[in-house]
C-alpha positions, 0 to 999 in steps of 0.5 A: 500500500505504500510503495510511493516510489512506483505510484509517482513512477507511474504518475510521472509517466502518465504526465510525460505522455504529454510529449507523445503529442508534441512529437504528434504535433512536430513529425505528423501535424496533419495526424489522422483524426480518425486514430485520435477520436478512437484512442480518446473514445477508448481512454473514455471507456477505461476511466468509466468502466474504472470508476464504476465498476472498481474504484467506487467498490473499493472506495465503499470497502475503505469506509466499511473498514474504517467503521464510518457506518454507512460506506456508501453514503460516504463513498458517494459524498466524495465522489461527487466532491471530486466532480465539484473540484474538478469542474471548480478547476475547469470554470477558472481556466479561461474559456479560450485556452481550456483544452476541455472547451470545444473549439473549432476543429480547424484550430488544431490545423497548421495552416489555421495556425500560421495566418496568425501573427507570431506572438498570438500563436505562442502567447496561445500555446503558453496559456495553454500549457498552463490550463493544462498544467492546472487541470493536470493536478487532481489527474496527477492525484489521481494516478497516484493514489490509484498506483499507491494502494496496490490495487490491480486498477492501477494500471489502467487508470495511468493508461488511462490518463496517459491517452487523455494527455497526448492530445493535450500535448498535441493542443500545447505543442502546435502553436508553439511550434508554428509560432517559433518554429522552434522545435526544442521549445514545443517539446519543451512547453508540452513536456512541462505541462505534464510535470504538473501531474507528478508535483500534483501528486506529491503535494496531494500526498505530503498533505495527506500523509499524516492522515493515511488510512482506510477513511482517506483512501476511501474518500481518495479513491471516491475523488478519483472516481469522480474525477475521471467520470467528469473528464470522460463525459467534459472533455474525451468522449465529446472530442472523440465524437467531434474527431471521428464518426459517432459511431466509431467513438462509441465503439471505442468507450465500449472496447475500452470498457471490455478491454478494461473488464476482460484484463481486470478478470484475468489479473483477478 
């Protein structure tokens, strides 16, 4: 349950794949749509199955332990303080640079791009980066808390995260580039806003050290439900749809929800 130096391994990595969409974003700008509507679609499917089917269990399992009485009642009134904190999160980004609005899709094209003067371009792709880096501290947490535990669906949360931050480092990176042409200074940008999961992360845990136990599991493990219900539903299933045919989004969240299933049954 404690071995923290593999939960913020597992963080870091997750945070890290912000990159993948910086590469994304250098090598292939004009990346097929169809792909990054099915990984996110996909991703929306694993945190859902996650959420429902393992983490709110788990969660009720913790408060039972601890002897608070009625586990669900507190499982269920930390879930939602997760989505409250979360969407509180959401609404003091700016509309303009938060990666869970819907913008254009043509704002994620290069010729899009440049016909806008320089310094828009990266003062857009700085401000990005920092929305996203805002959001990515309750992710970074909860990675962490999920890997820390020692439960089986560790894993797939971290893989989970991991598929929703490439295309957010594609939405920092892009505009950076085209801005400097730089392409140093995209990797850069996108790299570091995927830092901020891992400072999450051991924030959220030196604050909650000294009270470990079944109850803060517990409500971290609600939390994190929450969380990731609120990601799927805000930001990875509405992009899946706006960057693919609706069906095929569809198909993916049930896929990653069967895959989730099926892997958790034989892990168990």
């Amino acid at each position: 349950m404690h071995d923290v130096a593999g939960a913020l391994f597992f963080t870091t990595l997750a945070g890290l794949s912000t990159g993948l969409g910086s590469v994304l974003a250098i090598v292939a700008p004009r990346s097929n749509r169809s792909i990054l509507s099915l990984s996110l679609g996909f991703s929306a499917g694993v945190m859902l199955y996650i959420s429902f089917m393992e983490l709110l269990p788990v969660a009720r399992e913790e408060f039972d332990r601890a002897g608070t009485g009625s586990g669900m009642l507190y499982a269920v009134l930390a879930f939602f303080g997760g989505i409250i904190v979360v969407a509180l999160i959401d609404r003091l980004v700016p509309e303009r640079v938060n990666p869970h609005e819907s913008h254009d899709a043509a704002a994620l094209d290069p010729e899009h791009d440049t016909n806008r003067p320089a310094n828009k371009l990266f003062r857009l792709g700085v401000l990005t980066a920092l929305s996203i880096g805002l959001h990515n501290f309750p992710e970074g947490a909860a990675v962490f808390f999920s890997n820390l535990s020692g439960q089986q669906f560790g894993w797939g949360v971290t893989l989970a995260v991991a598929l929703h931050n490439i295309p957010e480092g594609l939405a920092v990176a892009l505009p950076v580039y085209f801005a400097t042409g730089s392409r140093a200074k995209a990797l850069l940008y996108s790299f570091a806003s995927g830092l901020a999961e891992p400072i999450g992360a051991v924030l959220g845990y030196t604050l909650l050290l000294p009270f470990l136990g079944p109850t803060v599991m517990g409500i971290s493990f609600a939390a994190v439900a929450g969380i990731m219900v609120f990601l799927s539903l805000d930001s990875l299933l509405p992009s899946a749809l706006a960057h693919g045919r609706h069906h095929e989004a569809v198909y993916s969240v049930m896929a990653g929800m069967a895959l989730m299933a099926a892997s958790l049954l034989m892990l168990g």
